[in-house]
N, C-alpha and C positions, 0 to 999 in steps of 0.2 A: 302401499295400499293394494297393489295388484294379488300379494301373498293373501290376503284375509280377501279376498273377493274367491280366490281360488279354493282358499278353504270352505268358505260360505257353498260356495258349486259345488265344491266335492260331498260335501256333507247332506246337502238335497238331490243328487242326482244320486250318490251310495244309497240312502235311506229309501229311496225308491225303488231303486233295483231290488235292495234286497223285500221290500215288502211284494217285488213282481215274483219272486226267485224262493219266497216264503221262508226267510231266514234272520227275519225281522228280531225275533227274538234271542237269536246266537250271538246276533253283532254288536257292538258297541259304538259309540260316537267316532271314535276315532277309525276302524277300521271302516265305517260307513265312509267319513272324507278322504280316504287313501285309497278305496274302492273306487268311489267316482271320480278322484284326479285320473286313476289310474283308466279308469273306464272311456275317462275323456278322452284319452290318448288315440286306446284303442278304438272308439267310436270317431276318431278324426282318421285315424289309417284307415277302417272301413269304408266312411261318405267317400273318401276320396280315390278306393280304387272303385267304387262304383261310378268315378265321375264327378261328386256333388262338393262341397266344401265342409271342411269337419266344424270345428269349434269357433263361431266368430266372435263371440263373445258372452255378456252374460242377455240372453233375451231365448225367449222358449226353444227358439230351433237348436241351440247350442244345449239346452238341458235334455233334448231328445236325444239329442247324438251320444252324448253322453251317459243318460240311461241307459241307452241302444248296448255302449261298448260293455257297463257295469255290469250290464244283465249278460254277456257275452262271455264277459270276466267270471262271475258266480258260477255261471254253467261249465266253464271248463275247471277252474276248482273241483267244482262238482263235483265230477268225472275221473279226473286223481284221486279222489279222497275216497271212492267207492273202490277204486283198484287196487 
């Protein structure tokens, strides 16, 4: 159960970033839930060297953190893909 809770997160916190990141339409489903697994990660190593706790579960603070990392994730993509 925890696998499809993590996809369900990943797929609302990707889909987000990339509509912050305006790349809404490049992406697909699936790269959206790999982005915000992936974002989650990063958005939990962030909270926590600022101090704060990263991913607690699934409740709003954990979708911010995660956006946080997705949209961290997009932008340094970015930044490669322009060099």
């Amino acid at each position: 159960m925890d696998i499809i809770i993590w996809i369900l997160f990943g797929a609302i916190a990707g889909w987000i970033a990339s509509i912050i990141m305006g790349r809404n339409a490049q992406m697909g489903a699936l790269a959206n839930i790999i982005v915000g697994i992936v974002g989650a990660v990063i958005g939990g190593f962030v909270m926590s060297a600022f101090g704060s706790v990263g991913v607690t579960g699934f409740n709003l603070y954990s979708i911010f953190v995660a956006v946080l990392g997705a949209t961290v994730l997009l932008f340094v993509t970015g930044l490669f893909r322009r060099v």
